[in-house]
N, C-alpha and C positions, 0 to 999 in steps of 0.2 A: 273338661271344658265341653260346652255342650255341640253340635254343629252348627249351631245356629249362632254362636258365639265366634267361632272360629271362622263361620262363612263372614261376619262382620268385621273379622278382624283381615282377613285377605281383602277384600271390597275396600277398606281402610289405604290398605299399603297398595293396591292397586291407582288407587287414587292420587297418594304422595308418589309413587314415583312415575303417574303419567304427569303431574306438576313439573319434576324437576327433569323431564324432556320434553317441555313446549321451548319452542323457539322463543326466542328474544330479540328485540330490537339489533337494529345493527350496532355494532360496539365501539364506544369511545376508544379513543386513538389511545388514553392511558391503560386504556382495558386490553388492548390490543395481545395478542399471542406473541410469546418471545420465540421467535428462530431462529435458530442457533446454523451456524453456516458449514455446510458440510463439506470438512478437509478435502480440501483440493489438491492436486501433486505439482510440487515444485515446477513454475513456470521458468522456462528459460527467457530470463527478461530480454535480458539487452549482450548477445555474445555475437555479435560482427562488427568487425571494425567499420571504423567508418572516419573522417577527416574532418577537421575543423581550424578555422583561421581567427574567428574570431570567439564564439560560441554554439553550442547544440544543446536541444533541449529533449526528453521524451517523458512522457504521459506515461503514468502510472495507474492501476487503479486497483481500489479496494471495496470487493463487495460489503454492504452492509452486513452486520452478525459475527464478523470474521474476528478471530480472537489472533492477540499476537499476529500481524504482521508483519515480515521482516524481509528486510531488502540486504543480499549478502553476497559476495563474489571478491572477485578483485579484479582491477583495471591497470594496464601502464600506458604511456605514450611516449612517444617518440617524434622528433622533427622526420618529414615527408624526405624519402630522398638521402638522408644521411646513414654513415655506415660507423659503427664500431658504438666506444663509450662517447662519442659527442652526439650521438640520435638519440641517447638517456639523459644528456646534462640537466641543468638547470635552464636552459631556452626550450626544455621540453616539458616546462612544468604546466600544469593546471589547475584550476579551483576548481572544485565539485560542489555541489548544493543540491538539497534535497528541500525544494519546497511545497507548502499546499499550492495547494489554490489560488488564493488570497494573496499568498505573497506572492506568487509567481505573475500575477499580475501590476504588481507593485514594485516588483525586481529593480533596484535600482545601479545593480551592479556589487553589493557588499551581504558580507554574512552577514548582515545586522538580523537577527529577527529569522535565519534558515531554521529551519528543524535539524541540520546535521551540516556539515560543511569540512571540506579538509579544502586546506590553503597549501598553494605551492607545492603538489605534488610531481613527478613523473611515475608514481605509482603505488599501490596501495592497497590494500586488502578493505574491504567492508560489510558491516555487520553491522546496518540499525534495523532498530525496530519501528516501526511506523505508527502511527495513532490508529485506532479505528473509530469507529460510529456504532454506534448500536443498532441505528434507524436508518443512514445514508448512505451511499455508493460514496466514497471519496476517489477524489484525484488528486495525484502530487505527479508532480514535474524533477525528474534530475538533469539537472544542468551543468553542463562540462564549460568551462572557460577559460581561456589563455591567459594566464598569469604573469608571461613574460615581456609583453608589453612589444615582442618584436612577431613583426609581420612574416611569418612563415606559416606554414602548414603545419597541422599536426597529428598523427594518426593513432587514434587511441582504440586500443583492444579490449574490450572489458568482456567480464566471464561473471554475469551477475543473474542469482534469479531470486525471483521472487517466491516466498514462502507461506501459506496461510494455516494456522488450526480450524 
């Protein structure tokens, strides 16, 4: 090949690959870059007790990107103030709920419709997994609430945290 062939054929690929590094418009949302969300180390969600007569609520949240997340621990309670197996019985039961958003605004008191729920506990181990987004920050709500229908206290310990890939 002669140099004069070869200088034409660099001059060429010089060309195509100053093309495919010109910038471009700004890019459609479908076009958009997937970022994938970088493992974070197990938050200690929710491990202080705390008291409740009627209901408690606490805010959740999940970064966008986040694969697999999962809400995991266990909780018990007890009536405030009582000592032995009657601070366990059944007047120390609770509902749990694990809602979005959406529902937690709509909460009308019933598992109809929770993403996860256990009825009538005084205690319990848990392991859901939670939806994620691809695109959005979610929020979900777990809500602790008095099952027993009598007006005491009640002091729930929970040991939960939160997990993300």
């Amino acid at each position: 090949m002669s140099n004069v062939n070869k200088s034409l054929c660099v001059i060429a690929i010089l060309f195509v690959l100053a093309g495919c590094n010109q910038k471009q418009g700004a890019t459609k949302p479908s076009e958009a870059p997937i970022v994938q969300c970088v493992p974070l180390a197990d938050q200690d969600f929710l491990k202080k007790a705390f008291s409740i007569q009627d209901f408690k609520s606490f805010e959740l949240q999940v970064p966008a990107h986040c694969n697999s997340p999962r809400l995991h621990g266990d909780f018990k309670s007890s009536l405030s103030g009582e000592q032995g197996s009657n601070a366990y019985g059944e007047a120390a039961g609770l509902d749990v709920f694990l809602l979005d958003e959406k529902q937690f605004n709509n909460f009308q008191g019933t598992s109809d419709g929770a993403l996860q729920s256990i009825q009538n506990t005084n205690g319990q181990a848990i392991d859901w997994t939670l939806p994620s987004n691809p695109e959005h920050l979610q929020k979900f709500y777990l809500l602790f609430r008095d099952s027993s229908g009598q007006v005491k206290t009640k002091v729930v310990e929970p040991n939960l945290t939160l997990s993300m890939e």
